[in-house]
C-alpha positions, 0 to 999 in steps of 0.5 A: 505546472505547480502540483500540491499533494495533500496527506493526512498521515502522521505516521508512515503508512502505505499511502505515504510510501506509495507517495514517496516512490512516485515523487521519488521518480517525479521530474520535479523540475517540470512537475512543481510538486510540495507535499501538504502535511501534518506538522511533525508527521513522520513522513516529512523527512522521507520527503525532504531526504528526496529534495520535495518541498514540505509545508506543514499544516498546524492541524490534528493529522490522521483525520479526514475531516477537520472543521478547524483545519480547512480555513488553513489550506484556503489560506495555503491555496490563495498564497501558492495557487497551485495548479493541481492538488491530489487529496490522500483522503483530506476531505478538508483540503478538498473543501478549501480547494472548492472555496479556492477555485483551484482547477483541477482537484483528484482524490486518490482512493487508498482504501476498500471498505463495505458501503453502508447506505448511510455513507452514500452521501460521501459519493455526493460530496466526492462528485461536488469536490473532486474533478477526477479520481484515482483509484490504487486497484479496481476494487478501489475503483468499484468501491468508490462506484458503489459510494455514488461515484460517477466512473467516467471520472475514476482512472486506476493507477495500480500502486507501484513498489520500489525493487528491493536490492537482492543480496547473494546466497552468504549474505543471506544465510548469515542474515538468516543465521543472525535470526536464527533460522537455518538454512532448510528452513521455510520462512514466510514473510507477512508485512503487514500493520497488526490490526485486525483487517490483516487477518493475523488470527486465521493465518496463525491457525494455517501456521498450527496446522503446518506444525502440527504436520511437522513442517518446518517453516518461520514466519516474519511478521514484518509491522506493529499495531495495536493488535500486538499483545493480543497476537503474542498472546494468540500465538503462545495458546496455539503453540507456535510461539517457535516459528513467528518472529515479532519483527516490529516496525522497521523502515527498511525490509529490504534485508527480511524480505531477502531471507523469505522464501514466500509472502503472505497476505490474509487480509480482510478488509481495507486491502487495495493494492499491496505494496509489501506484495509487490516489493517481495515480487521484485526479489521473485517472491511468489504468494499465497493470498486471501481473496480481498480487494486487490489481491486476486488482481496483483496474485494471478492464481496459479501464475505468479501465486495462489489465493484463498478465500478468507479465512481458509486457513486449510487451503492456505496451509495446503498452498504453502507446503505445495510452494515448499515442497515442489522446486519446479512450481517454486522456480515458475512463480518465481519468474513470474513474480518478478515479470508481473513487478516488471510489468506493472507493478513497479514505482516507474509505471505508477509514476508514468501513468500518475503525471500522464494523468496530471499533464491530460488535465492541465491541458485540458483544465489549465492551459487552454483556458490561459491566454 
């Protein structure tokens, strides 16, 4: 079957990694997969360096809608008469897969956002220009219901993470002492974009608060956005400037992930299914959590981590110091976290049940209407 996945991204975000580690893992032999993208978007070398086929588009990038753009993929559509195109968004690429006839035609649900009743029109269009749908979490699938969405075409897929390699004790000490972080110090990794639906502002109030109470912790922040210079300058008025590190952007968290005792997420809003959570659950990472989107479905409370509601940043303070201080509770979420990666939250189940997906449909939709 020839597949096109279609991304909008010019930077990489967690929908380009999320597609990385399925194609990754994708018999590309039997599944004829290109990737449809912005001409020099970051993510296309990723793709190349894993023998995927790229085709860029001339186009703006980051938009999912693009008036100029859709001609452009009617005449990609009409020249590779793919089987299958899964749209990451791209609501152009999805009118010219109308236009085009292509068979089936999935949009995949990266995103949870509050629906206003003004938005519901989109539900329409998704009905008209998608044949199925799939959503990265269950809070993905409810909000697409909520757009108008007709569920009997939404299937969950939960965002699969590649394992993080684990690294031996010396490795790990001189990484931390590289960093300066000595060896009884707490860290807590928070991987996520600095922007304000990651919920840095509330989480640096639990950080003043387990300072204030002389904890000794260090927070990773694993990301970069436009929200930096005001987080640097929150973190200096609460005076906890001495146990968060800016880590910035960086392509490989394998080697922070494994100095970190704890993972955080505090998000507000947008949260599907974390992959940063999911990749430290492959080194045993338990986590503290907000009660957002996806997150009380990857963080079973109490088994694998604990959540909060958001902006609790007392109860988060409070779960921190239990994770720090208790070894017997530490050494069970751990196990835990590493059996919930293992059972579903990995890049092979996400695979698997993607291209399952896909052969149900090309049967369905493809193969038997062929003579």
């Amino acid at each position: 079957m020839k597949i096109i996945e279609i991304i909008s991204d010019t930077n990489i975000g967690g929908a380009g990694v999320l597609l990385v580690n399925r194609l990754k893992n994708t018999d590309l032999k039997k599944y004829q997969t290109a990737v449809a993208l912005p001409k020099g978007s970051m993510l296309t070398q990723r793709l190349l360096d894993i023998g995927v086929r790229c085709i860029e588009i001339d186009c703006r990038g980051d938009s999912s809608l693009e008036v100029g753009a859709i001609a452009k993929y009617v005449r990609l559509f009409k020249k590779e008469r793919p089987d299958i195109i899964n749209c990451h968004g791209a609501l152009s690429a999805r009118i010219a897969a109308k236009v085009c006839r292509v068979p089936i035609k999935i949009c995949t649900r990266h995103c949870v956002f509050s629906v206003k009743k003004s938005e519901k029109v989109m539900g329409f269009l998704n009905n008209m220009l998608s044949d199925r749908f799939i959503a990265v979490a269950h809070s993905a699938k409810e909000n697409l219901k909520a757009l108008g969405v007709d569920e009997q075409r939404i299937t969950v897929i939960i965002n699969g993470a590649e394992p993080l390699s684990k690294i031996s004790e010396q490795q790990k000490q001189r990484l931390r002492a590289e960093n300066g972080i000595d060896k009884s110090t707490f860290v807590l990794a928070f991987c996520a974009r600095l922007e304000e639906c990651k919920g840095h502002e509330w989480f640096f109030k639990a950080v003043r608060l387990l300072i204030q109470r002389g904890e000794n912790i260090k927070v990773l922040l694993i990301g970069d956005g436009s929200q930096r210079q005001r987080l640097e300058a929150q973190r200096d008025a609460l005076g906890i400037s001495e146990s968060i590190i800016f880590c910035g952007f960086v392509t490989d968290v394998s080697h922070l992930m494994n100095i970190a005792d704890l993972s955080i997420n505090c998000s507000v809003g947008t949260e599907t299914s974390s992959l940063a959570l999911s990749e430290g659950m492959s080194l045993g990472l338990p986590a503290v959590v907000s009660d957002y989107g996806g997150n009380p479905y990857m963080i079973r409370h109490g088994e694998n981590g604990f959540v909060v509601r958001c902006g609790d940043y007392e109860k988060m303070a409070e779960y921190i110091v239990r994770f720090k201080n208790d070894k017997t509770l530490y050494k069970k979420t751990s196990l835990n976290a590493r059996k919930r990666f293992e059972e579903e939250l990995n890049a092979v189940s996400m695979t698997e049940k993607t291209n399952s997906l896909y052969d149900m449909l090309y049967e369905i939709k493809v193969k038997s209407y062929r003579p």
